[in-house]
C-alpha positions as CSV (number, residue, x, y, z in Angstrom):
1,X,41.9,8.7,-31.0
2,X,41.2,5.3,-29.1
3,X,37.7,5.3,-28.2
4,X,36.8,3.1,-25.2
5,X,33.3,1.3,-24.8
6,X,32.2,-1.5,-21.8
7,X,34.1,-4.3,-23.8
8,X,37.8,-2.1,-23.1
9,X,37.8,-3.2,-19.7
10,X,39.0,-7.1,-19.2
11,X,40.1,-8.6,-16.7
12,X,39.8,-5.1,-14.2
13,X,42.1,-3.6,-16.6
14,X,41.6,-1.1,-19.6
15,X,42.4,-2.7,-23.0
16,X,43.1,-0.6,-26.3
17,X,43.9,-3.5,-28.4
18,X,40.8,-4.0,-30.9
19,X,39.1,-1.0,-29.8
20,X,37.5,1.6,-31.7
21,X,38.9,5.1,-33.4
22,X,37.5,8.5,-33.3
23,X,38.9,11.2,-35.6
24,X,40.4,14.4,-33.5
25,X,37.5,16.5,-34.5
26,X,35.3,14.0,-33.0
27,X,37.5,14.1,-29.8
28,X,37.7,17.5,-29.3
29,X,34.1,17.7,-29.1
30,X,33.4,14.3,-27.0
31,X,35.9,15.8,-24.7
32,X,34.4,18.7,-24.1
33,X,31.9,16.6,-22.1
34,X,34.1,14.0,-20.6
35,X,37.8,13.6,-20.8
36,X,39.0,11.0,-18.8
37,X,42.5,11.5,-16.8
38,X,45.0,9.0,-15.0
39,X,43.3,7.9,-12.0
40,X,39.6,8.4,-13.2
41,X,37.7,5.3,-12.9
42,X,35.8,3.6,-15.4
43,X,32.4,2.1,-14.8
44,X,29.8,-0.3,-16.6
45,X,26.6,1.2,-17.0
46,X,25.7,-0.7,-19.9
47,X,25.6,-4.4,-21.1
48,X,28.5,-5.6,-18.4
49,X,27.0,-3.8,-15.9
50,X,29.3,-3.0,-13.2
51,X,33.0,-3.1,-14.5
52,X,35.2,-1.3,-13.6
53,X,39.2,-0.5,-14.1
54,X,41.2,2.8,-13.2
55,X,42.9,4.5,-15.8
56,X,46.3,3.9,-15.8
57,X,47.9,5.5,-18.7
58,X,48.9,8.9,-19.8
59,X,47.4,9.3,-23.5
60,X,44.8,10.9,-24.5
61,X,41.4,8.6,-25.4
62,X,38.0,9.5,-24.9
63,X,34.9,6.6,-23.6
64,X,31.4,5.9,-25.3
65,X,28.1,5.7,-23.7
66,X,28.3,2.5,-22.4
67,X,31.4,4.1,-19.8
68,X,30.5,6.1,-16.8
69,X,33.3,8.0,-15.8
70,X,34.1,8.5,-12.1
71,X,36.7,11.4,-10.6
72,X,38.0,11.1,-6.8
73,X,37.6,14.1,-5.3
74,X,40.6,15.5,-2.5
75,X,39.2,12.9,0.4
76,X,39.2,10.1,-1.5
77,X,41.6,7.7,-3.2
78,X,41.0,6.3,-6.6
79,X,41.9,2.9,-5.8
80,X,39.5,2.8,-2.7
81,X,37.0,3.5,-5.1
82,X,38.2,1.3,-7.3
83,X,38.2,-1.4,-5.1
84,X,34.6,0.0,-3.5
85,X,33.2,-1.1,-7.0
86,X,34.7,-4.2,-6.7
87,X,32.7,-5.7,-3.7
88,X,29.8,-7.6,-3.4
89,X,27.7,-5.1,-1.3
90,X,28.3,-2.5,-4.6
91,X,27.9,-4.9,-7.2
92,X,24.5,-6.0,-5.4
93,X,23.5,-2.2,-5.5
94,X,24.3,-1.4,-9.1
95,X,22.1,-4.8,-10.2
96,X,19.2,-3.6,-8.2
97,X,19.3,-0.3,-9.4
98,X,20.1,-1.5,-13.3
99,X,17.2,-1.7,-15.7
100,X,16.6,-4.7,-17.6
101,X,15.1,-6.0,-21.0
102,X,18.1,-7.4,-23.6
103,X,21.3,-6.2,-21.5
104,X,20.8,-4.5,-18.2
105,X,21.7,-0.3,-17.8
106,X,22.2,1.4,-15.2
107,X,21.1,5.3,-15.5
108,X,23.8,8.0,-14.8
109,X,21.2,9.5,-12.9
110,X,21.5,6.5,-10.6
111,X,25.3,6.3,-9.9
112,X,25.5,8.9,-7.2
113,X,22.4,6.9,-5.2
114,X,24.9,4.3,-4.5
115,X,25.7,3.7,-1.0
116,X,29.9,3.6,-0.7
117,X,31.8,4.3,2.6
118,X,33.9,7.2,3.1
119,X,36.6,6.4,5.6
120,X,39.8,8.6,6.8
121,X,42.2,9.0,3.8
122,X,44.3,7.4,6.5
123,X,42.2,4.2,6.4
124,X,41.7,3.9,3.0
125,X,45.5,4.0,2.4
126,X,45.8,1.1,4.9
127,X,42.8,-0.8,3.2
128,X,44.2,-0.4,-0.3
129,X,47.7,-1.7,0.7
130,X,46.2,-4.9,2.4
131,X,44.1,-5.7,-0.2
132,X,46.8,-4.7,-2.7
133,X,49.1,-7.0,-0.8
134,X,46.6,-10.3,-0.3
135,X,45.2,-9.9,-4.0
136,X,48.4,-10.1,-5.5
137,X,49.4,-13.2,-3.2
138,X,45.9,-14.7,-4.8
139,X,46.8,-14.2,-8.1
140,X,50.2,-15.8,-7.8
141,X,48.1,-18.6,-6.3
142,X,45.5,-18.6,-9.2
143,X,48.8,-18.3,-11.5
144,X,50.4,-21.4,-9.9
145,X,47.2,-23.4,-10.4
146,X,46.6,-22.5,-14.0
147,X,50.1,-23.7,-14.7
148,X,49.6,-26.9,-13.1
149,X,46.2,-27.2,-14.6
150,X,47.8,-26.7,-17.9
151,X,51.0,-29.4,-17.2
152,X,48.1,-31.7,-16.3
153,X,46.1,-31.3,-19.2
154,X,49.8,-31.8,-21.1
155,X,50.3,-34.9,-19.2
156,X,46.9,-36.1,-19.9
157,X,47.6,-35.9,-23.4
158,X,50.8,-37.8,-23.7
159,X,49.0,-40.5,-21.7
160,X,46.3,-40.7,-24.4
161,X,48.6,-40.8,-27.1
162,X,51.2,-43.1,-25.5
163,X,48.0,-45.6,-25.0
164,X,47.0,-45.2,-28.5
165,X,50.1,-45.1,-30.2
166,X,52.2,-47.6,-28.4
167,X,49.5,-49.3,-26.2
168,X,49.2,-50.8,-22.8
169,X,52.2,-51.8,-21.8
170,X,54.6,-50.4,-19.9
171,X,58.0,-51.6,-21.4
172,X,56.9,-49.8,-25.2
C-alpha cells in the first residue's frame, strides 16, 4: 500500500510517484489510527512544515508521522480549509508554534490552537470559487511566462552558438 510522508506533497498536490510501500498487514493496522478519505487534508507537521494538499483520489493509502491529517466536519468545506492553510496569516501561526533544532515540527497537540475563520458555508463556497477562479488565471499567467522564459533561454542559445560557430556577421 502507498505510504505517504511530508515529501508526497509537491507543488500543493499529493504525489505517489517514488513514494514508499507498506505491506497490507501494516495498513490494516496504521489504519486503524488514521485512514485518510477523499477530501481529508494533508498537513506538514514535520520537516516542510506547513504543506498542505487535499486528497484527491479514491485508493486506498495510508500517511507517516511527518502527515497530520485533517477532516472537515458538516460546516466546513475542505477546500476552505485547504485554502485556510494556504495563507500567510496560517502559515505565520504554524512557524511560531513549530519547534525547532535540525528541521522544525509542529506538535499534533498544537494544530487545533490554530486560529482559522469559520464563515457561512455560503461564504466559503463564494471564497473558494473566486479564489479557484483568479488562481487558475495566475497559473496560466505563470505558465505563459515559463514558456517565454524557456523560448528565451532557446533563443539565447542559438545566438551563442551562431556567434561562435559562424561569427559576427550578419550575412553568415
Amino acid at each position: 500500500m502507498p505510504f505517504l510522508s511530508v515529501d508526497g506533497i509537491q507543488n500543493d498536490q499529493l504525489v505517489f510517484d517514488g513514494c514508499r510501500y507498506i505491506s497490507p498487514e501494516n495498513h490494516a493496522q496504521y489504519k486503524l489510527k488514521c485512514f485518510p478519505r477523499k477530501n481529508d487534508i494533508l498537513l506538514g507537521k514535520a520537516a516542510s512544515v506547513g504543506k498542505v494538499a487535499i486528497v484527491d483520489v479514491d485508493f486506498e493509502f495510508n500517511v507517516w508521522s511527518p502527515l497530520a491529517l485533517i477532516r472537515a466536519n458538516k460546516q466546513i468545506i475542505p477546500k476552505y480549509i485547504y485554502y485556510s492553510f494556504k495563507a500567510d496569516t496560517l502559515q505565520d501561526q504554524i512557524l511560531v508554534l513549530s519547534t525547532s533544532n535540525t528541521q522544525h515540527n509542529l506538535s499534533m497537540d498544537d494544530i487545533p490552537e490554530l486560529w482559522l475563520t469559520f464563515p457561512t458555508v455560503e461564504e466559503q463556497k463564494k471564497i473558494i470559487d473566486f479564489l479557484d477562479r483568479e488562481t487558475a488565471k495566475i497559473d496560466e499567467m505563470v505558465e505563459k511566462k515559463q514558456k517565454m522564459m524557456e523560448l528565451l533561454k532557446e533563443k539565447r542559445q542559438a545566438l551563442i552558438t551562431h556567434a561562435i560557430t559562424k561569427g559576427l556577421d550578419p550575412k553568415t
